[in-house]
C-alpha positions in Angstrom: 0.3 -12.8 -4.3 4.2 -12.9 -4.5 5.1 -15.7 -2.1 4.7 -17.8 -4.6 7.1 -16.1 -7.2 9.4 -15.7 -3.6 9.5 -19.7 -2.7 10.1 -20.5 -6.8 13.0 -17.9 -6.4 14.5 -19.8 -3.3 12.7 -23.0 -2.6 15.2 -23.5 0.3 12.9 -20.4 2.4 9.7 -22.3 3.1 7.3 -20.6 5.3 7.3 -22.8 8.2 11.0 -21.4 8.5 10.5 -17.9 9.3 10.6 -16.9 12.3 8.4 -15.5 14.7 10.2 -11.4 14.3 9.5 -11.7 10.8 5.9 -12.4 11.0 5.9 -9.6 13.2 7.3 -7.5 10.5 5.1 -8.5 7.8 2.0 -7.9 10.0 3.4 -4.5 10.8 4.3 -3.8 6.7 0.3 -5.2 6.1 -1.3 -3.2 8.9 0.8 0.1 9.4 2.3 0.4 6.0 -0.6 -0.5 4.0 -3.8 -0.7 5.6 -3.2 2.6 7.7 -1.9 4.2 4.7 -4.5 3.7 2.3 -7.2 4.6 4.7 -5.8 7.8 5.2 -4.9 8.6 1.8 -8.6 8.0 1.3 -10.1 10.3 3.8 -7.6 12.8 2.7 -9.0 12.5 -1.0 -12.5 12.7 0.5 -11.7 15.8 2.9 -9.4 18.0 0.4 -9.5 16.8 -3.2 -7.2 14.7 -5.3 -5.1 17.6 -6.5 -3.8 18.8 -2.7 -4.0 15.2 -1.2 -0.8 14.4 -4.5 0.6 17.8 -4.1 1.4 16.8 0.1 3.0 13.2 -0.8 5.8 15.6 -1.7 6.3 15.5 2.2 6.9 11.7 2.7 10.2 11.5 1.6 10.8 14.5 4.0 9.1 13.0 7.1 11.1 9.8 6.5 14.4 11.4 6.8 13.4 13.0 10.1 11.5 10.5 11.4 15.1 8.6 10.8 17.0 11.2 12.7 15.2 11.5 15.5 14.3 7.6 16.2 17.3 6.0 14.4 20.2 8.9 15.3 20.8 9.1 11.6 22.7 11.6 10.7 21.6 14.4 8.5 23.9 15.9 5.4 23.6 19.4 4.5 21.8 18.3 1.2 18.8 16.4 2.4 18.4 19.4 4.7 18.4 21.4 1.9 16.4 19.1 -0.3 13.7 18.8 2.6 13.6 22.5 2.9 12.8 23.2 -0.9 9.9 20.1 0.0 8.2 22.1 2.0 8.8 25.7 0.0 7.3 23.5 -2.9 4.6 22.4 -0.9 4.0 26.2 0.4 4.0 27.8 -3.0 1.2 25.6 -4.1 -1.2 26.3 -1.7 -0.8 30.0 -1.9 -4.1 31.5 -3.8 -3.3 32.6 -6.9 -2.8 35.9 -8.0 -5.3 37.2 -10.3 -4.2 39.6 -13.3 -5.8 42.5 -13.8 -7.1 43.7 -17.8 
């Protein structure tokens, strides 16, 4: 739906210039990335509920800084470690049962 917005933006890109990596890429970003994705986000809300299925999205940005360290060599900074750890304490503290108060 965008290419057209994309090519009115720079008319000089036509498609029959691209070349054969980045039709690669955008096949990856349509299958992987989107397709994939949105399948499993659906059996996720199917199998356990809206509410824990937003609550573990929390996790992505997590998953995507290790998933950069360990395939990219990225190097980590104390803060995102930190950050990622209070991701998962977040994540944690939500799924405990709650307590129930006593009268």
């Amino acid at each position: 739906m965008l290419i057209p917005i994309a090519l009115n933006e720079c008319p000089w890109a036509t498609v029959h210039l691209a070349h054969a990596s980045a039709w690669g890429a955008l096949a990856f970003l349509v299958g992987a990335c989107t397709l994939l994705a949105l399948l499993w986000w659906n059996i996720a809300l199917a199998r356990v509920g809206a509410g824990r299925t937003a609550l573990f999205t929390n996790l992505v940005p997590l998953f995507g800084l290790l998933f950069s360290w360990l395939l990219l060599g990225e190097r980590l900074a104390p803060i995102q470690l930190l950050g990622g750890l209070l991701s998962v304490a977040g994540v944690v503290a939500c799924q405990r049962p709650a307590r129930r108060t006593g009268n």
